[in-house]
N, CA, C and O atoms as a GROMACS GRO file, in nm:
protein
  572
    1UNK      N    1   0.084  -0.116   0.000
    1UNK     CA    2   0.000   0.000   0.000
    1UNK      C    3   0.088   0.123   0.000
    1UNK      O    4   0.164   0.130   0.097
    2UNK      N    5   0.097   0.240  -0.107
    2UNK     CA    6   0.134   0.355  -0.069
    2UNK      C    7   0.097   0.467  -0.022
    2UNK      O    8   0.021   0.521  -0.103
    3UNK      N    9   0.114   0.534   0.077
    3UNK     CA   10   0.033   0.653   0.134
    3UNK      C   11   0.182   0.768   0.078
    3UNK      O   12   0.305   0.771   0.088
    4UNK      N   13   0.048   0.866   0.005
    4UNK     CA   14   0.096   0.938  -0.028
    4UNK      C   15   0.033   1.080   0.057
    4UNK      O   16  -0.086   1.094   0.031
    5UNK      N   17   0.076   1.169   0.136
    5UNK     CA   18   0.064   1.319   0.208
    5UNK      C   19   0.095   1.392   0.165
    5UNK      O   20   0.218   1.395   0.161
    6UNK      N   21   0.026   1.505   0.101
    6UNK     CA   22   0.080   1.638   0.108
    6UNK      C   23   0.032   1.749   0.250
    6UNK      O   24  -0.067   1.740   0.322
    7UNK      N   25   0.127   1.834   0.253
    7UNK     CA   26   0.084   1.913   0.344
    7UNK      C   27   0.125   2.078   0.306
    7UNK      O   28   0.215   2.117   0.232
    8UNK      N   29   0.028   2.158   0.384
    8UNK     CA   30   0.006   2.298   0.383
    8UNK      C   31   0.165   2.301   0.431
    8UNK      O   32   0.222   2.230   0.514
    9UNK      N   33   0.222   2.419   0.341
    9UNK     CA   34   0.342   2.481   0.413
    9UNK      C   35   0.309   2.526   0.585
    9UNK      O   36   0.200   2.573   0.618
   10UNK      N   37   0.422   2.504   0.683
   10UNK     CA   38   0.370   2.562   0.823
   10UNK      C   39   0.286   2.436   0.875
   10UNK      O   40   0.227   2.472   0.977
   11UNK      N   41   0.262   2.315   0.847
   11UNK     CA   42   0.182   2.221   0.932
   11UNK      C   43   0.214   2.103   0.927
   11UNK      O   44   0.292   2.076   0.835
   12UNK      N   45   0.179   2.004   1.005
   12UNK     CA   46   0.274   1.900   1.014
   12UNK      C   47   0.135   1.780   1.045
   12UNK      O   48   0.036   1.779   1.118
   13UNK      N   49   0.195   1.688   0.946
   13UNK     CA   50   0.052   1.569   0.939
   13UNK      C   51   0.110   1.426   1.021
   13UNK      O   52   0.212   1.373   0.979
   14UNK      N   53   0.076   1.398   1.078
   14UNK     CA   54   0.129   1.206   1.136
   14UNK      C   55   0.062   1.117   1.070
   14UNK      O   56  -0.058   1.133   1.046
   15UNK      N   57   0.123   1.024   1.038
   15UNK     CA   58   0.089   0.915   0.966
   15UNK      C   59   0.022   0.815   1.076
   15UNK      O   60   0.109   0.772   1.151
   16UNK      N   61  -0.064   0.783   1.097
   16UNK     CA   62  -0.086   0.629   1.191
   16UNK      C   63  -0.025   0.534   1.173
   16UNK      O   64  -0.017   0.466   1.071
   17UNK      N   65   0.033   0.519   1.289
   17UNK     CA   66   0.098   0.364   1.289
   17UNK      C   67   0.022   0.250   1.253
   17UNK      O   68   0.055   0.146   1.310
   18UNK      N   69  -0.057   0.244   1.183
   18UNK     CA   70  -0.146   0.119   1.115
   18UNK      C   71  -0.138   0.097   0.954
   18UNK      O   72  -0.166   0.013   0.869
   19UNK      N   73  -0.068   0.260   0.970
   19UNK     CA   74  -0.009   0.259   0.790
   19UNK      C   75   0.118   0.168   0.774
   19UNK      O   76   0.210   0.156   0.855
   20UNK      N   77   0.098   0.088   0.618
   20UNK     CA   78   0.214   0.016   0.583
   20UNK      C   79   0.263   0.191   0.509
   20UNK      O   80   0.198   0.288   0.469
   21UNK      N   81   0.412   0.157   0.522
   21UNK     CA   82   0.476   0.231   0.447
   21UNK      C   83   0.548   0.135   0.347
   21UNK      O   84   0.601   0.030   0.384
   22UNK      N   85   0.546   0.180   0.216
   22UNK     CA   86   0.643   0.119   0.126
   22UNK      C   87   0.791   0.182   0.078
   22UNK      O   88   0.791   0.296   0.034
   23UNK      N   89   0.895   0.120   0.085
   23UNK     CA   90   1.010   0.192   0.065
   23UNK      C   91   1.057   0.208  -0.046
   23UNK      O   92   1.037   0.117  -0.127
   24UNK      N   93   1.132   0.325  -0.090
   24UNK     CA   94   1.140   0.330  -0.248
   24UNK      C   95   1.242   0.220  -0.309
   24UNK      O   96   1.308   0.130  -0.258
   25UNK      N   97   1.232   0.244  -0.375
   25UNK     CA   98   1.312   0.119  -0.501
   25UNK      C   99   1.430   0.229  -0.556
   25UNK      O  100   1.387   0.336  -0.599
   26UNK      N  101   1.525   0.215  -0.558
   26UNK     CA  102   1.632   0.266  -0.628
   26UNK      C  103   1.660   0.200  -0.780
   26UNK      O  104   1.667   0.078  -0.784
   27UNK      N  105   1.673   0.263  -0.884
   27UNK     CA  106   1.710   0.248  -1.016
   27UNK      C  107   1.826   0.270  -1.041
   27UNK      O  108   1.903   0.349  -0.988
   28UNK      N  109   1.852   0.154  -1.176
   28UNK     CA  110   2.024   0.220  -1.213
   28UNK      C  111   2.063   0.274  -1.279
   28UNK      O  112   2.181   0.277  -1.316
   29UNK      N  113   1.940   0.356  -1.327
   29UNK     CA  114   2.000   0.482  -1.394
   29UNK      C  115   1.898   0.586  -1.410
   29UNK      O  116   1.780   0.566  -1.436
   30UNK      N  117   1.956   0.704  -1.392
   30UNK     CA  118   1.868   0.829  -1.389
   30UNK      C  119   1.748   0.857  -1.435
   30UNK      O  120   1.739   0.850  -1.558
   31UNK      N  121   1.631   0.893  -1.365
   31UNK     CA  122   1.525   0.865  -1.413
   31UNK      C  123   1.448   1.041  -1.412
   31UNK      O  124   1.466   1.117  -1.316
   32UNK      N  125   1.380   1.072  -1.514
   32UNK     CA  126   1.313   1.219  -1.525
   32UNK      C  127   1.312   1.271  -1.320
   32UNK      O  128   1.313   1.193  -1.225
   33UNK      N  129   1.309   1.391  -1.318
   33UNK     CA  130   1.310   1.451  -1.205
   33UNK      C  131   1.191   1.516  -1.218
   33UNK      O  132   1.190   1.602  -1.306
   34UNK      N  133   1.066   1.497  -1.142
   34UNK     CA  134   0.966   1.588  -1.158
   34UNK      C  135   1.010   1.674  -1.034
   34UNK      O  136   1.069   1.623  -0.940
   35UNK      N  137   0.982   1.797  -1.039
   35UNK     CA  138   0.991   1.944  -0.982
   35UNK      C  139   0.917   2.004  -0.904
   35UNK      O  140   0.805   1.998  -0.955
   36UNK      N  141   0.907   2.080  -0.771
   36UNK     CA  142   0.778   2.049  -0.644
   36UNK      C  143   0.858   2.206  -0.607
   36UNK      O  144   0.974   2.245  -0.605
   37UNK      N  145   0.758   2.249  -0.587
   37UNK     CA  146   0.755   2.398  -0.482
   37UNK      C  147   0.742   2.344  -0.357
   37UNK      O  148   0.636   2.284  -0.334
   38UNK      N  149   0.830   2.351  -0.266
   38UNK     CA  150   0.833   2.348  -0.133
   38UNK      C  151   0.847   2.452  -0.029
   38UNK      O  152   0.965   2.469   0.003
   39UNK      N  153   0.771   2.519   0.026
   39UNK     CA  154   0.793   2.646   0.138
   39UNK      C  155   0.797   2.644   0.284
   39UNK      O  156   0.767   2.552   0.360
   40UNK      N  157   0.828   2.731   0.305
   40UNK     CA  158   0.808   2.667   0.453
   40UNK      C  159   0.778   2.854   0.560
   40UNK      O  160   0.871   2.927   0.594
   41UNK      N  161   0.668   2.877   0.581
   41UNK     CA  162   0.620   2.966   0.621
   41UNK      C  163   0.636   3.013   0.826
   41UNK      O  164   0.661   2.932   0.915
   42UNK      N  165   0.616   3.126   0.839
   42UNK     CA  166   0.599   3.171   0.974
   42UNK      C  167   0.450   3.276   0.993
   42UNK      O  168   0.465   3.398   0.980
   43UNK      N  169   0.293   3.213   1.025
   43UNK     CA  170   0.206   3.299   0.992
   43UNK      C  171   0.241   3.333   0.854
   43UNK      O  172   0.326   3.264   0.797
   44UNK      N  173   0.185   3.433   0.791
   44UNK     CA  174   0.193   3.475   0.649
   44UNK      C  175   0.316   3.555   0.584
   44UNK      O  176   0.320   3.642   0.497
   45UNK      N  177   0.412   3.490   0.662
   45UNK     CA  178   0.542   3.536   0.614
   45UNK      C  179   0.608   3.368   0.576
   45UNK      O  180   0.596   3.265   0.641
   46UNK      N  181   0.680   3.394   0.439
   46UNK     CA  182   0.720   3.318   0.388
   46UNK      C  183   0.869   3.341   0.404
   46UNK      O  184   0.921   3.446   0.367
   47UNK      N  185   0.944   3.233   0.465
   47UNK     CA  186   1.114   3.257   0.450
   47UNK      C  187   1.198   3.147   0.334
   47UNK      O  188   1.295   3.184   0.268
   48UNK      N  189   1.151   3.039   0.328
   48UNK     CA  190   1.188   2.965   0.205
   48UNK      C  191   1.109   2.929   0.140
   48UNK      O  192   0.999   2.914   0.193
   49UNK      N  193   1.122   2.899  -0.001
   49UNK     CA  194   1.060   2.895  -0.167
   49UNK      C  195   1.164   2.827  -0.225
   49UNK      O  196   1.260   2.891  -0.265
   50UNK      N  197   1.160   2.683  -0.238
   50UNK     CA  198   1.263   2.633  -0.310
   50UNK      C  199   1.159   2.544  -0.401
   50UNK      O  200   1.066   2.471  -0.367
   51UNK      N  201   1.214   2.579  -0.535
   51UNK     CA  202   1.174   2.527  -0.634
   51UNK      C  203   1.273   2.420  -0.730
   51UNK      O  204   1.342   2.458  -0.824
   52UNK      N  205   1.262   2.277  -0.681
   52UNK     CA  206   1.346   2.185  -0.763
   52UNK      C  207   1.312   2.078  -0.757
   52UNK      O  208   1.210   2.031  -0.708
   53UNK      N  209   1.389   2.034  -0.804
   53UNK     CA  210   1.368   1.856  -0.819
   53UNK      C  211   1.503   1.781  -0.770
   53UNK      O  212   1.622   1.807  -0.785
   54UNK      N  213   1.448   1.697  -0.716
   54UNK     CA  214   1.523   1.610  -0.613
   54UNK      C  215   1.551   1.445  -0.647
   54UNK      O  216   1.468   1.360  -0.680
   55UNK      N  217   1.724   1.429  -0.624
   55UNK     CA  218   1.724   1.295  -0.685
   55UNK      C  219   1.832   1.246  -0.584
   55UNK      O  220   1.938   1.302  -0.554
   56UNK      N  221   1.777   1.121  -0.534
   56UNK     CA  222   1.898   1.100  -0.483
   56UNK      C  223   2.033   0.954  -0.530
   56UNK      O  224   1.989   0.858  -0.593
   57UNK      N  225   2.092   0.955  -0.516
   57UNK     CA  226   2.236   0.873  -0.559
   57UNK      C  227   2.258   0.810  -0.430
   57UNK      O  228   2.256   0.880  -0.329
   58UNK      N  229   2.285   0.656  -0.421
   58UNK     CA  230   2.358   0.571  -0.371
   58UNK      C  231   2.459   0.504  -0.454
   58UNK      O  232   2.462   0.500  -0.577
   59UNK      N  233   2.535   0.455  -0.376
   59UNK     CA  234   2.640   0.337  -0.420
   59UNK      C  235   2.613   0.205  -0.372
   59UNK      O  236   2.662   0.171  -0.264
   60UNK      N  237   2.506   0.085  -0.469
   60UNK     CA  238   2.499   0.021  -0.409
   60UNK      C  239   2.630  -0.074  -0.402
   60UNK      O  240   2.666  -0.126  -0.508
   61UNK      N  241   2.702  -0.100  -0.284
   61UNK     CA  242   2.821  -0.189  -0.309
   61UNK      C  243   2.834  -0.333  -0.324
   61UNK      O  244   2.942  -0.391  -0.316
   62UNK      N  245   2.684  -0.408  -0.354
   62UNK     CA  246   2.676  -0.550  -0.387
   62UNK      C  247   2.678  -0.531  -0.539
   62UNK      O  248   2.765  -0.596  -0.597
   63UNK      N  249   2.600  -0.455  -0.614
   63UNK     CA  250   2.585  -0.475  -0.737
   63UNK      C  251   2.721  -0.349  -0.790
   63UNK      O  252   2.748  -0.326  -0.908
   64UNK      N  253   2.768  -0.302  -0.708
   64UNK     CA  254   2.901  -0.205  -0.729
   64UNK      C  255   2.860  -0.093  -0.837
   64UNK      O  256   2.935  -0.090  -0.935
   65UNK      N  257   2.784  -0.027  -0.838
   65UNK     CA  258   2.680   0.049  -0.948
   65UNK      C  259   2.623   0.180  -0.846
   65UNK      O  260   2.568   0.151  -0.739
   66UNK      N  261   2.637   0.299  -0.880
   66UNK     CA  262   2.544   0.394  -0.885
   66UNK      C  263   2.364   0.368  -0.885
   66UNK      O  264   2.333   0.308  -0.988
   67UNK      N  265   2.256   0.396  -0.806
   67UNK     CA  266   2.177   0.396  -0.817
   67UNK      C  267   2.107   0.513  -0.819
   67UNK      O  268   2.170   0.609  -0.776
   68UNK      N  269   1.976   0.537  -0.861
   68UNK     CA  270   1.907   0.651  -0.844
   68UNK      C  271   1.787   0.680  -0.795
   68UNK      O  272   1.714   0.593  -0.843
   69UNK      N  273   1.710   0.763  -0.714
   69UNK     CA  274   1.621   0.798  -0.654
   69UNK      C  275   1.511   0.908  -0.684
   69UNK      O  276   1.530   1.024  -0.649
   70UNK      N  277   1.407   0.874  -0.743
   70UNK     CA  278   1.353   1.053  -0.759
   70UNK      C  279   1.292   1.054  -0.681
   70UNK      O  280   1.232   0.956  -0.638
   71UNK      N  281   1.283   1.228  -0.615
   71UNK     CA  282   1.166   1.217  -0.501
   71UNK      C  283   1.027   1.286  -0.576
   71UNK      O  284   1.048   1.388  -0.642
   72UNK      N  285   0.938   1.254  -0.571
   72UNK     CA  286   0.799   1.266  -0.621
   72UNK      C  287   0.744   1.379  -0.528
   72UNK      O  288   0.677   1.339  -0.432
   73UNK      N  289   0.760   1.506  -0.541
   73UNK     CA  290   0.659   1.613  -0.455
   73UNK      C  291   0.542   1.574  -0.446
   73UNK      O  292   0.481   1.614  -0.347
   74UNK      N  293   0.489   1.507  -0.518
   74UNK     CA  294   0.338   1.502  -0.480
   74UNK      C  295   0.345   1.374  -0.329
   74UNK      O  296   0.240   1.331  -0.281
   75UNK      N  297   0.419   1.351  -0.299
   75UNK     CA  298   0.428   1.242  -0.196
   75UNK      C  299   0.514   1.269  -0.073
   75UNK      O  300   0.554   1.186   0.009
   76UNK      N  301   0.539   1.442  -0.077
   76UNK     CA  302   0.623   1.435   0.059
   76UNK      C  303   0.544   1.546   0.188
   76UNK      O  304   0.431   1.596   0.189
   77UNK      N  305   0.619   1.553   0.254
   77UNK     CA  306   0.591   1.588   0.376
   77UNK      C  307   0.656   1.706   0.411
   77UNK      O  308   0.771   1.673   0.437
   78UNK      N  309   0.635   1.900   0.433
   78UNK     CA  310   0.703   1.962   0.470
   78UNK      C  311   0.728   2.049   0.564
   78UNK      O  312   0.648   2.142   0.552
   79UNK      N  313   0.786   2.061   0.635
   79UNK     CA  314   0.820   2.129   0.760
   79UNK      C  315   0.950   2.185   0.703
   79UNK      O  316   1.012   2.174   0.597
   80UNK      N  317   0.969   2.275   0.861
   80UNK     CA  318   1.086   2.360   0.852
   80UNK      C  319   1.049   2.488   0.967
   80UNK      O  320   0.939   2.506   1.019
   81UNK      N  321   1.149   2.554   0.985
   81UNK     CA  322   1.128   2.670   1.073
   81UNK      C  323   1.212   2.761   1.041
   81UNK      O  324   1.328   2.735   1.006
   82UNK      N  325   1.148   2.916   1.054
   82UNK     CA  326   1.198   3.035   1.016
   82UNK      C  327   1.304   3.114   1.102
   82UNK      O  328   1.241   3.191   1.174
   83UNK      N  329   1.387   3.120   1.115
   83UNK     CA  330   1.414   3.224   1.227
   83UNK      C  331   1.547   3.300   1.174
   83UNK      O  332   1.609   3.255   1.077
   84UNK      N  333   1.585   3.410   1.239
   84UNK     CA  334   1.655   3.535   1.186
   84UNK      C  335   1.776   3.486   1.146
   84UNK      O  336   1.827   3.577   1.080
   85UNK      N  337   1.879   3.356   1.150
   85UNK     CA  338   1.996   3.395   1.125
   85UNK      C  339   1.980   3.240   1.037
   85UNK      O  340   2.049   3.227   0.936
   86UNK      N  341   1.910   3.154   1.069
   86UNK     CA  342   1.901   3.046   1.018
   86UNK      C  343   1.765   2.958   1.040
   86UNK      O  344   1.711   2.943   1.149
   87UNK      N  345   1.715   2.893   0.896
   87UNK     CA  346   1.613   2.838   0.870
   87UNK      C  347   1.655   2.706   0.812
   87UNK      O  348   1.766   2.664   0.777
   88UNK      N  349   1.510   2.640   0.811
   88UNK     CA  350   1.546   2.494   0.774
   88UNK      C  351   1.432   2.414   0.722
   88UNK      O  352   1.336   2.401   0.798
   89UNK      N  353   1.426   2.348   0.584
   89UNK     CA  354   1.324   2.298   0.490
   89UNK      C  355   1.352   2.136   0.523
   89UNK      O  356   1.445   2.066   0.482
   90UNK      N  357   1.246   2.101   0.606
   90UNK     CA  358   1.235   1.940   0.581
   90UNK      C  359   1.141   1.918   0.526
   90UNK      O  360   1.026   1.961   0.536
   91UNK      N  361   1.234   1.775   0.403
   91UNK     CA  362   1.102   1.704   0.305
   91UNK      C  363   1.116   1.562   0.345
   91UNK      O  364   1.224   1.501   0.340
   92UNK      N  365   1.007   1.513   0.383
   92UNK     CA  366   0.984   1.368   0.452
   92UNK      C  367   0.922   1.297   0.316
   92UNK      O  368   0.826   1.339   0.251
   93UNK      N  369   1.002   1.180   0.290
   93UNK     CA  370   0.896   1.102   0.142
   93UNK      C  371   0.938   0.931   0.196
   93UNK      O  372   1.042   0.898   0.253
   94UNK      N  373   0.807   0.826   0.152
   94UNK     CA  374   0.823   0.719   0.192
   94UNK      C  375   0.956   0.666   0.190
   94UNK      O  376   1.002   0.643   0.079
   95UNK      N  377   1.041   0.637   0.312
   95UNK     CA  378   1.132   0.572   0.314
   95UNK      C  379   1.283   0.689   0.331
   95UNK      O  380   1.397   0.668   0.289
   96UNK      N  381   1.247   0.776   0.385
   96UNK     CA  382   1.411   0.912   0.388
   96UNK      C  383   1.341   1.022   0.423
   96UNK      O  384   1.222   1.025   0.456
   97UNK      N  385   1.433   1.130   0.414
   97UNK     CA  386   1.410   1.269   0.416
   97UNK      C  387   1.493   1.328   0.358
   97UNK      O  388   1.579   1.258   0.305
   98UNK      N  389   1.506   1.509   0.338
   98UNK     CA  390   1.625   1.544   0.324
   98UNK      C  391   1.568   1.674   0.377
   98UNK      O  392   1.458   1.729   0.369
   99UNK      N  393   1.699   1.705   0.440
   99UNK     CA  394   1.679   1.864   0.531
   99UNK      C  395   1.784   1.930   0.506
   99UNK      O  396   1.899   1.890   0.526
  100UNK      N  397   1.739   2.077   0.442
  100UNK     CA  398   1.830   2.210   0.411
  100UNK      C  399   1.822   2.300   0.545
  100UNK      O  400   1.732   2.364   0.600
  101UNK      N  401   1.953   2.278   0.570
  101UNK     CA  402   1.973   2.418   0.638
  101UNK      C  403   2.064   2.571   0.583
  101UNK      O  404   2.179   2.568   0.539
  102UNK      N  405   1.974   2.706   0.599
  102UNK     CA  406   1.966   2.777   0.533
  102UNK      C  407   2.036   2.875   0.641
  102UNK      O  408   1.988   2.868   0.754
  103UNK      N  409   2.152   2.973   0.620
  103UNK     CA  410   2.200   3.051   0.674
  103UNK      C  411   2.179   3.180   0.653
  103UNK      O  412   2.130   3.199   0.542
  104UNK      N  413   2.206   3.326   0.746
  104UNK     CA  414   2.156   3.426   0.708
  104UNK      C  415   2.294   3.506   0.742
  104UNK      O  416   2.277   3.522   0.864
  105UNK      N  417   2.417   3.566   0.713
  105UNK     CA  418   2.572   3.615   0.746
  105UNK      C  419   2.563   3.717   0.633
  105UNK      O  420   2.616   3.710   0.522
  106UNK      N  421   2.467   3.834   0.695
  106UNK     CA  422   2.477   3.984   0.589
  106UNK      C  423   2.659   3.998   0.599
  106UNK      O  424   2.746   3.987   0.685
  107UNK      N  425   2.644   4.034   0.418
  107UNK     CA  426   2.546   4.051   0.309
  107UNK      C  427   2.504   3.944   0.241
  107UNK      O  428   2.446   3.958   0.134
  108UNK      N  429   2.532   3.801   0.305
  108UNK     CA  430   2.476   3.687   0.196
  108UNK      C  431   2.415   3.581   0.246
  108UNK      O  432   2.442   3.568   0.366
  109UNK      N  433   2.332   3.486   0.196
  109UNK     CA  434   2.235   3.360   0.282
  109UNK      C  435   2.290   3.262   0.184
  109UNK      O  436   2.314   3.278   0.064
  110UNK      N  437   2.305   3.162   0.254
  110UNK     CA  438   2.343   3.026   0.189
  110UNK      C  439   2.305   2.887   0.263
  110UNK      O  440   2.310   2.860   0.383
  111UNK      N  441   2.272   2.821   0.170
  111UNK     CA  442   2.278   2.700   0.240
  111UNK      C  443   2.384   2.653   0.302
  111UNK      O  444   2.491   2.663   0.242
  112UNK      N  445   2.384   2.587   0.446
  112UNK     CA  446   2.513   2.554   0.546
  112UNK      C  447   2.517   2.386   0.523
  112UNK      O  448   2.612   2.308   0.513
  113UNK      N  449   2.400   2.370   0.519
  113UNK     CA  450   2.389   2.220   0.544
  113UNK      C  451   2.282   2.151   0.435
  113UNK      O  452   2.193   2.210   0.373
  114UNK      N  453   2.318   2.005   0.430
  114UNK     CA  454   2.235   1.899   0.384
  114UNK      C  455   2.255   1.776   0.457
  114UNK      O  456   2.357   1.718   0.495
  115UNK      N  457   2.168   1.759   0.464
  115UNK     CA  458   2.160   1.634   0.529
  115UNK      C  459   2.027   1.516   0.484
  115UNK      O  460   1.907   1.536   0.503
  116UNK      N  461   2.094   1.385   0.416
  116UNK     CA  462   1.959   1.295   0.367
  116UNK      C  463   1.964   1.156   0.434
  116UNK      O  464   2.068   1.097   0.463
  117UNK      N  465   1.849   1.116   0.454
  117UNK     CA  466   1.854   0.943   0.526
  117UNK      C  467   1.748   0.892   0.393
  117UNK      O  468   1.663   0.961   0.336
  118UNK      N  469   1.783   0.750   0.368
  118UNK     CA  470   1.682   0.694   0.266
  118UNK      C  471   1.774   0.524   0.295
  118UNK      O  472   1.889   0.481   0.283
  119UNK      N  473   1.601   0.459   0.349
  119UNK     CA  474   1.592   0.356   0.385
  119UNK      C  475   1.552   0.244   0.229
  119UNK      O  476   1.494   0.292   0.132
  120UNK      N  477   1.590   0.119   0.232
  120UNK     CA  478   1.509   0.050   0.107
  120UNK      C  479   1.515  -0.021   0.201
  120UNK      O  480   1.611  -0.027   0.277
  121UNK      N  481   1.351  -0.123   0.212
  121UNK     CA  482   1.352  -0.245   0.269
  121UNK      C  483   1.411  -0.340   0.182
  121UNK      O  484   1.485  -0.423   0.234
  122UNK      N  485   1.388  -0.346   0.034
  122UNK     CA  486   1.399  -0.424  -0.031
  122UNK      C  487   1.593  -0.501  -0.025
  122UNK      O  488   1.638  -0.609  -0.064
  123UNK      N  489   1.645  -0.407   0.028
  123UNK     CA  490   1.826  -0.450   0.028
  123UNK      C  491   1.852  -0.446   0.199
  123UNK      O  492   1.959  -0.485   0.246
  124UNK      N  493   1.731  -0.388   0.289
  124UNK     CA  494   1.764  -0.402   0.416
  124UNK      C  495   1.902  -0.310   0.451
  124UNK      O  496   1.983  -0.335   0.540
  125UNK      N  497   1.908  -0.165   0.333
  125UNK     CA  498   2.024  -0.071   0.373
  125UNK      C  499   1.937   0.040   0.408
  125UNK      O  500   1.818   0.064   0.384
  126UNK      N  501   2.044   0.112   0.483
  126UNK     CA  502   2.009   0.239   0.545
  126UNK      C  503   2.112   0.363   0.490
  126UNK      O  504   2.215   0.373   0.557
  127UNK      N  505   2.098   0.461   0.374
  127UNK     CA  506   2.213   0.545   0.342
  127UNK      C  507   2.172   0.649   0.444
  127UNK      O  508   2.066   0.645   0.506
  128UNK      N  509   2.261   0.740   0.456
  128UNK     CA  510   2.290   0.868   0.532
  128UNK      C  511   2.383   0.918   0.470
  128UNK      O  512   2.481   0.850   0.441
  129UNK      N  513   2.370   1.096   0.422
  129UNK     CA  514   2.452   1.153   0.409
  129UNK      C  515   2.477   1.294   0.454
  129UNK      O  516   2.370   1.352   0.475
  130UNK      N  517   2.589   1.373   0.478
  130UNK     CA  518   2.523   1.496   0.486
  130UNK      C  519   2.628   1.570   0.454
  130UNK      O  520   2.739   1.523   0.479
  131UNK      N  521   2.612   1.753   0.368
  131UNK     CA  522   2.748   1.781   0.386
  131UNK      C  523   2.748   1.909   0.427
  131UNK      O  524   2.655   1.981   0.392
  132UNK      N  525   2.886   1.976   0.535
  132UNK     CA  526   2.861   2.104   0.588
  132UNK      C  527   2.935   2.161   0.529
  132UNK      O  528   3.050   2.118   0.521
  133UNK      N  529   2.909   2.245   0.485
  133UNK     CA  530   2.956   2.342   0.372
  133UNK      C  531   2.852   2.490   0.334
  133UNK      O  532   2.733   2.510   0.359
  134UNK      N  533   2.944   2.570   0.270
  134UNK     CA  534   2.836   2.667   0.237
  134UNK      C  535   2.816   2.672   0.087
  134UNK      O  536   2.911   2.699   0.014
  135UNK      N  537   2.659   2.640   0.026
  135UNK     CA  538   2.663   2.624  -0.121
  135UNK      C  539   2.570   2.735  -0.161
  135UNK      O  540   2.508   2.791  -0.070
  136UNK      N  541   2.554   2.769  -0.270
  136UNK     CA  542   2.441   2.874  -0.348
  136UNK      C  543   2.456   3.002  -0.277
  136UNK      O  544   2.375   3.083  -0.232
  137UNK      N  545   2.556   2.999  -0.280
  137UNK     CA  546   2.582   3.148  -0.205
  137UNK      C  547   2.510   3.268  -0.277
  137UNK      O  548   2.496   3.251  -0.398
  138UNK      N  549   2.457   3.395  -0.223
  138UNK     CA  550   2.365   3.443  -0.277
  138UNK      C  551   2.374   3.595  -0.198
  138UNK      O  552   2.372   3.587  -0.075
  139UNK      N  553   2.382   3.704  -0.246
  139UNK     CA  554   2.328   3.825  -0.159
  139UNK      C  555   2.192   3.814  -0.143
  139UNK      O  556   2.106   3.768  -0.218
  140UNK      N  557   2.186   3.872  -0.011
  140UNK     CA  558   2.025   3.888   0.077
  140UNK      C  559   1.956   3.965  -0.039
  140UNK      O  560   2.008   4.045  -0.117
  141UNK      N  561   1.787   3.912  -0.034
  141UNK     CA  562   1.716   3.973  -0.196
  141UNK      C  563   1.707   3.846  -0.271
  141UNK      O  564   1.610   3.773  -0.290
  142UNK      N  565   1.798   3.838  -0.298
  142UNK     CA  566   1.801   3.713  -0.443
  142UNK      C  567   1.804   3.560  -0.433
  142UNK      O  568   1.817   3.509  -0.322
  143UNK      N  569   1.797   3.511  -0.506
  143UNK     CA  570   1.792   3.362  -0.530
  143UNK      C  571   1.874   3.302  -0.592
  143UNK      O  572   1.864   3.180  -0.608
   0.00000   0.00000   0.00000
């Protein structure tokens, strides 16, 4: 059975523990990226708007091969919280997550962090990754 959730930017849904969850299937080779507006609000102030598409990469090391992951917006889950120097976009989808953390160091905001977990029952692995760094560097204003 797949349960698929969307949720209002700013709110947070629980799944019942009576739900099967199904875990994604990794492919071995790159598959179309569909593209999801994800926000993440404070009251009617909006602090992130990220517009992309999301894929993720393992190494599986039995079959010694690159695998691939798309995440499907219409099937995730988003949270996050606003605050003055640093914010943070979590997307929850059957079987992982991945969470941006977003920095604010006038004159520029950047992402500080990533961090992803993505479970497959089907191989009984657990990846984790994350990296701290500052990427998309950007003056305050822009995107």
């Amino acid at each position: 059975m797949i349960s698929t959730t969307t949720t209002r930017p700013g709110t947070q849904t629980t799944i019942p523990a009576t739900m099967t969850t199904v875990r994604p299937t990794l492919a071995p080779q790159p598959s179309s990226i569909p593209t999801g507006t994800y926000t993440v609000s404070n009251g009617n102030r909006t602090c992130i708007k990220a517009v992309m598409g999301l894929q993720l990469m393992a190494q599986n090391t039995q079959k010694k091969q690159m695998e691939y992951m798309a995440v499907n917006p219409n099937a995730t889950q988003i949270s996050g919280s606003c605050g003055t120097v640093q914010s943070q976009l979590n997307i929850t989808f059957s079987g992982g997550f991945i969470n941006f953390f977003f920095l604010k160091q006038a004159p520029t905001y950047c992402v500080s962090k990533i961090e992803t977990r993505l479970q497959l029952s089907s191989e009984g692995m657990i990846y984790y990754a994350a990296i701290h760094e500052k990427l998309f560097t950007t003056k305050l204003g822009n995107s």
